[in-house]
N, CA, C and O of each residue as an XYZ file, in Angstrom:
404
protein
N     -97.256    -19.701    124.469
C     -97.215    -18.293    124.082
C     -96.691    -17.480    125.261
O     -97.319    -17.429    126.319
N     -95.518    -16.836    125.069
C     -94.932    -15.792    126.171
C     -95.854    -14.851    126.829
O     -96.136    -14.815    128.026
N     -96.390    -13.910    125.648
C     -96.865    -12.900    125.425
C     -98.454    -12.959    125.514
O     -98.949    -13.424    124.487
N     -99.582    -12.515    126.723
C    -100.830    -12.667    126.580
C    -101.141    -11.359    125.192
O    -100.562    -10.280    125.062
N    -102.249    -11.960    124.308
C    -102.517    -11.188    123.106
C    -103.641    -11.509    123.950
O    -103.770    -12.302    124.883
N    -104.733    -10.369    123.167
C    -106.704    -10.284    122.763
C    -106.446     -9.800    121.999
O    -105.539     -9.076    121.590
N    -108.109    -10.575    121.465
C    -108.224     -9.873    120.163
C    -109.376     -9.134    120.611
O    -110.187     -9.624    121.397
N    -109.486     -7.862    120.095
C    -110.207     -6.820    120.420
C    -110.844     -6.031    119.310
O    -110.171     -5.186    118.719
N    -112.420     -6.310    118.909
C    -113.812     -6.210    118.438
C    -114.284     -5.214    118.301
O    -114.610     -4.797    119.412
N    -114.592     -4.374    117.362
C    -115.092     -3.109    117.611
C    -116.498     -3.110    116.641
O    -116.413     -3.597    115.514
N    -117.581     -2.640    117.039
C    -118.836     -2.458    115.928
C    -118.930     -0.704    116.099
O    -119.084      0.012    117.089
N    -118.742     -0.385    114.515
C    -119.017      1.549    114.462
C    -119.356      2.040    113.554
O    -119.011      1.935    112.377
N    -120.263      2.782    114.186
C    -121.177      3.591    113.277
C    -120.391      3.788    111.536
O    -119.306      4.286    111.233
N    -121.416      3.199    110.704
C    -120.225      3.615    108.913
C    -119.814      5.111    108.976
O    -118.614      5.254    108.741
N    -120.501      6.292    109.237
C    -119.873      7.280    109.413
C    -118.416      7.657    109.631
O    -117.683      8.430    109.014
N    -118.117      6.504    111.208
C    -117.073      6.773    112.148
C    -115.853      6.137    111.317
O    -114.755      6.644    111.544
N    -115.904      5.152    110.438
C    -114.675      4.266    109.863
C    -113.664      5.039    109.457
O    -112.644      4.351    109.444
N    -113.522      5.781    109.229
C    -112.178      6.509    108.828
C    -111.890      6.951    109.639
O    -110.666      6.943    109.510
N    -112.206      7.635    110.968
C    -112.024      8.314    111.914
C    -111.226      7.049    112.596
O    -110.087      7.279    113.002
N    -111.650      6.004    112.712
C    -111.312      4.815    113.731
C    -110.454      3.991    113.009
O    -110.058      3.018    113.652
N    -110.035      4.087    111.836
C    -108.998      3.481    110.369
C    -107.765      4.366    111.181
O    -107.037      3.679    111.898
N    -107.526      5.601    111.131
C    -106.788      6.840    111.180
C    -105.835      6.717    112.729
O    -104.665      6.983    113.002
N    -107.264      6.053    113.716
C    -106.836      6.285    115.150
C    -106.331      4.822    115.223
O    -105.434      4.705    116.058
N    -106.675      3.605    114.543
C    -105.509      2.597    114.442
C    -104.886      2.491    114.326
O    -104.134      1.942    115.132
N    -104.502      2.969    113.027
C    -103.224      2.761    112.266
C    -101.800      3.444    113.246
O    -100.655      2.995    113.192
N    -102.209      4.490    114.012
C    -101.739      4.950    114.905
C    -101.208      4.497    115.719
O    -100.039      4.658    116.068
N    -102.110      3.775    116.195
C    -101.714      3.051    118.015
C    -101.306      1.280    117.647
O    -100.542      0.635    118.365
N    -101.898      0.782    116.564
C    -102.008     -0.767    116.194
C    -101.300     -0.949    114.875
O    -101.721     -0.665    113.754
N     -99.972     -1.555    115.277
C     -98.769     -1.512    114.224
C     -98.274     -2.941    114.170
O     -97.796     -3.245    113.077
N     -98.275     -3.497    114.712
C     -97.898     -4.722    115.397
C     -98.094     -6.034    114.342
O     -97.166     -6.656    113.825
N     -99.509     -6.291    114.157
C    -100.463     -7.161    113.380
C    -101.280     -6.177    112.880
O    -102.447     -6.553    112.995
N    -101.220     -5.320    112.483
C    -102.200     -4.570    111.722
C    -103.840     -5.117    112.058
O    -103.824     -5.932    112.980
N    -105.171     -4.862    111.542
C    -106.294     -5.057    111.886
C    -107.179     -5.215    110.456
O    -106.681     -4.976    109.356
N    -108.432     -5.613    110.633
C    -109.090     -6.206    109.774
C    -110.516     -5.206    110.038
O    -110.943     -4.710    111.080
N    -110.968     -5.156    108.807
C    -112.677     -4.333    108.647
C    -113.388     -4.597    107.909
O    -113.037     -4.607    106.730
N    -114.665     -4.919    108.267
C    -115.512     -5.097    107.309
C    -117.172     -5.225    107.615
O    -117.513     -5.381    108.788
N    -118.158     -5.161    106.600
C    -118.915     -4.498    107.220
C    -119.889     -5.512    107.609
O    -119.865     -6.444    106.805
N    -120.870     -5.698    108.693
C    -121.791     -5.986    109.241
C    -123.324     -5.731    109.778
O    -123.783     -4.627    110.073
N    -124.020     -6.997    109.842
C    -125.452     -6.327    110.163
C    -125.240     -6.404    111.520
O    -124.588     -7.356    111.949
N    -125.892     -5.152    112.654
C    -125.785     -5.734    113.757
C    -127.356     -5.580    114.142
O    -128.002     -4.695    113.580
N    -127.977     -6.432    115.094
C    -128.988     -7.393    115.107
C    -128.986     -7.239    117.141
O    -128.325     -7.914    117.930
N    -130.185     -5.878    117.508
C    -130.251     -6.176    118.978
C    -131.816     -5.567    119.235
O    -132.293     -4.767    118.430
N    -132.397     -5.916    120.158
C    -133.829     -5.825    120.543
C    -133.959     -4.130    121.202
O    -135.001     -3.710    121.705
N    -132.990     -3.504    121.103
C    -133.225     -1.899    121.460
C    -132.986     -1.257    120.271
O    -131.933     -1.200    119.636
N    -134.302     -0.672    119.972
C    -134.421      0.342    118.816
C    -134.016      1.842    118.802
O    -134.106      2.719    117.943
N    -133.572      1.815    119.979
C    -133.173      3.364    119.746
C    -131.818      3.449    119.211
O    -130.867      2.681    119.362
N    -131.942      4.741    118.431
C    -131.374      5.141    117.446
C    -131.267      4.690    116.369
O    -130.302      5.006    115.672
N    -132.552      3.529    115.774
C    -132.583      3.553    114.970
C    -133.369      3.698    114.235
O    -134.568      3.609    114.501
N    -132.695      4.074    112.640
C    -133.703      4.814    111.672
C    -135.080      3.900    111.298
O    -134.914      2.704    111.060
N    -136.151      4.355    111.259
C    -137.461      3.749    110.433
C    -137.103      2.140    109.956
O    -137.496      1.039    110.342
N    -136.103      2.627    108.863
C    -135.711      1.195    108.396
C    -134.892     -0.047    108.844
O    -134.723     -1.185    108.408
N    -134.455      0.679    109.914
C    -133.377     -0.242    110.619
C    -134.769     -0.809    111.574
O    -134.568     -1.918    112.069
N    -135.753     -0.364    111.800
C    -136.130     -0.652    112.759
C    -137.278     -2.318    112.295
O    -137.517     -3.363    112.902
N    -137.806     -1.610    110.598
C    -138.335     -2.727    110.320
C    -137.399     -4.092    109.718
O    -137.675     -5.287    109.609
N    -136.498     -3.501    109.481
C    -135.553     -4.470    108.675
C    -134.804     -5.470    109.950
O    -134.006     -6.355    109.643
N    -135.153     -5.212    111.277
C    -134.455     -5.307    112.119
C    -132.677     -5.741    112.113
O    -132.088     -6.709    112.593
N    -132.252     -4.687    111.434
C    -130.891     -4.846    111.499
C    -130.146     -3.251    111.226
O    -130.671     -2.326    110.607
N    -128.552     -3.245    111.992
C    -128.318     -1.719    111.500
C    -126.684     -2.534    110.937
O    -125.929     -3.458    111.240
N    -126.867     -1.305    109.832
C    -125.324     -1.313    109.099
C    -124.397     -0.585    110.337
O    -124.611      0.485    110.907
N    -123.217     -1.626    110.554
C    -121.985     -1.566    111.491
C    -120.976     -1.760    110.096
O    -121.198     -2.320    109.023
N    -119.593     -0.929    110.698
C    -118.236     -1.426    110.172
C    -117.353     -2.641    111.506
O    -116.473     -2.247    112.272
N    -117.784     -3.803    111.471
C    -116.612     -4.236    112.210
C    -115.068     -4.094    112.406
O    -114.511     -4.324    111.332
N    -114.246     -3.816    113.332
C    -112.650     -3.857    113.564
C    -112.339     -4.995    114.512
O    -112.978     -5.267    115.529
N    -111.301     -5.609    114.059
C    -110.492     -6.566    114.410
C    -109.278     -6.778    114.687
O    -108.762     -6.950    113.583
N    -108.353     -6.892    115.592
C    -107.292     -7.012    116.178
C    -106.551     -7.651    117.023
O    -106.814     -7.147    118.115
N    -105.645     -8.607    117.185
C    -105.243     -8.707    117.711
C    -104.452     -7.818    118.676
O    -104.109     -6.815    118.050
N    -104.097     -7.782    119.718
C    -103.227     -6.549    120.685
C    -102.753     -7.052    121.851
O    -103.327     -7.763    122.676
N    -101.294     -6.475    121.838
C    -100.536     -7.601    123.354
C    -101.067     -6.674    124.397
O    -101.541     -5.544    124.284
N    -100.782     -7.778    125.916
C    -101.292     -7.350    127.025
C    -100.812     -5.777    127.448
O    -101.458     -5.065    128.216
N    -100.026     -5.532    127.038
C     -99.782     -3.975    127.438
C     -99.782     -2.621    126.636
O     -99.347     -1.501    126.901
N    -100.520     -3.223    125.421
C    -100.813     -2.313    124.844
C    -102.579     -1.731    124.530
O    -103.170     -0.816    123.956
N    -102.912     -3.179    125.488
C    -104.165     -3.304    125.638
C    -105.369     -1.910    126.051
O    -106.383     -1.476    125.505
N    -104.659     -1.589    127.191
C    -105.426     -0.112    128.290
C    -105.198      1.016    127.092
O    -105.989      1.951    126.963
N    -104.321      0.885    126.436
C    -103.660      2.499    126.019
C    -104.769      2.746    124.181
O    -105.411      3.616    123.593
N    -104.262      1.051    123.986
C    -105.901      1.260    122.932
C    -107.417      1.594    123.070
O    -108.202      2.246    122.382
N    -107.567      0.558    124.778
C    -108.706      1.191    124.753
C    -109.179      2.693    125.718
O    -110.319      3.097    125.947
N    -108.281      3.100    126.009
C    -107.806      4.680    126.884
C    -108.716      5.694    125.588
O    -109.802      6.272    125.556
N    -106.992      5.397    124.148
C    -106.888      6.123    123.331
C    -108.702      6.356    122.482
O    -109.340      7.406    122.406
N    -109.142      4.813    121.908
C    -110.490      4.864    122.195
C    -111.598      5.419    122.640
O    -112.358      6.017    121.877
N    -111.833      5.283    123.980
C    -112.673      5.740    124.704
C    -112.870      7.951    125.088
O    -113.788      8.665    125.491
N    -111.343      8.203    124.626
C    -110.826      9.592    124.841
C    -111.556     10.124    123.786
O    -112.439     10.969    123.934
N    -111.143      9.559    122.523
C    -111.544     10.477    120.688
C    -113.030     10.132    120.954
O    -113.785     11.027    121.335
N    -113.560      8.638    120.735
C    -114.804      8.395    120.370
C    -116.170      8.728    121.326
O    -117.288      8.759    120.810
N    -115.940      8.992    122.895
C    -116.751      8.669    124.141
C    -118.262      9.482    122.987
O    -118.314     10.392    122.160
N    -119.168      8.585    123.531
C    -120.514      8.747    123.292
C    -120.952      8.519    121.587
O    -122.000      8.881    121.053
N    -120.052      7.964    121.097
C    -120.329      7.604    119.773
C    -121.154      6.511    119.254
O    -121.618      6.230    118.149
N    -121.191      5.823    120.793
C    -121.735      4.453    119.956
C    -121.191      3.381    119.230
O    -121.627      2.728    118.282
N    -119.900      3.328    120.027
C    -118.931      2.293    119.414
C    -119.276      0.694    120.779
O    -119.143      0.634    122.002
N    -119.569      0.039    120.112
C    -119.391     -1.024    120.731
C    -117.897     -1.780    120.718
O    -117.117     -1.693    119.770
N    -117.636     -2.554    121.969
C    -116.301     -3.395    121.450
C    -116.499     -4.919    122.509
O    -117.489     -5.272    123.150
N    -115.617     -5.356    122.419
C    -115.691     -6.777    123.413
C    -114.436     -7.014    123.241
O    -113.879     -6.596    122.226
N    -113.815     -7.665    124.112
C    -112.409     -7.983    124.356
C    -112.257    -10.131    124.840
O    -112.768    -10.848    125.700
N    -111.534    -10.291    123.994
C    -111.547    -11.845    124.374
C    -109.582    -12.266    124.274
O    -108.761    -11.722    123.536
N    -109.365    -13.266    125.184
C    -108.140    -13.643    125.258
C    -107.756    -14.439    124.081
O    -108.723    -15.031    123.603
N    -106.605    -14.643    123.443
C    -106.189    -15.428    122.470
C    -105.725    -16.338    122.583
O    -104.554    -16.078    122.862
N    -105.936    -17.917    122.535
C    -105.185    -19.006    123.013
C    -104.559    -19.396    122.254
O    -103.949    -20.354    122.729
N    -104.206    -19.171    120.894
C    -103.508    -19.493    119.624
C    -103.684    -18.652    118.209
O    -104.796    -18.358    117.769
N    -102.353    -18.279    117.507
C    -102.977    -17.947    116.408
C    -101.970    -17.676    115.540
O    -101.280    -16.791    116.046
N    -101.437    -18.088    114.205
C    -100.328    -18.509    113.473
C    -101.121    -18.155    112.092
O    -102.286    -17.925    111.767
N    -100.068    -18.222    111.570
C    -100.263    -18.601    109.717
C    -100.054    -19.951    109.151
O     -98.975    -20.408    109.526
N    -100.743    -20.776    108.345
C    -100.508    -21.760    108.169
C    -100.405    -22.226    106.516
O    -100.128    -23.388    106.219
């Protein structure tokens, strides 16, 4: 592979999904991205509601992407600029392969 890709993870608030649909589609043209929704599952209860707290789980929208190495900073720049303090989680991992088959 020429080109270093990550794929780059996002967990956000269901509220935020259109807001963060809107600010993709924008910046991530390339391979387009993937969503869908998730329980997310962590031992700090804050901020969450009554039920999240007994159910121990909170409703997340996951995002998914692949993104080349230099477009990498400017996604997560663009990111961090609109959303700061929202409560978006993300994680970033390198791609060692990835095709259609």
């Amino acid at each position: 592979m020429n080109n270093k890709e990550y794929l780059v993870t996002l967990n956000v608030p269901p509220g935020l999904d259109e807001l963060v649909v809107d600010c993709l589609l924008l910046l991530e043209s390339e391979h387009g991205f993937s969503s869908f929704p998730v329980n997310a599952h962590h031992h700090d209860n804050h901020g969450l509601s009554l039920a999240e707290q007994v159910s121990g789980r909170q409703k997340k929208i996951r995002f998914q992407m692949y993104v080349a190495e230099e477009a990498l900073s400017i996604l997560l720049a663009q990111l961090k600029q609109e959303f700061s303090g929202a409560g978006i989680q993300y994680w970033v991992l390198p791609v060692l392969e990835h095709g259609v088959i």
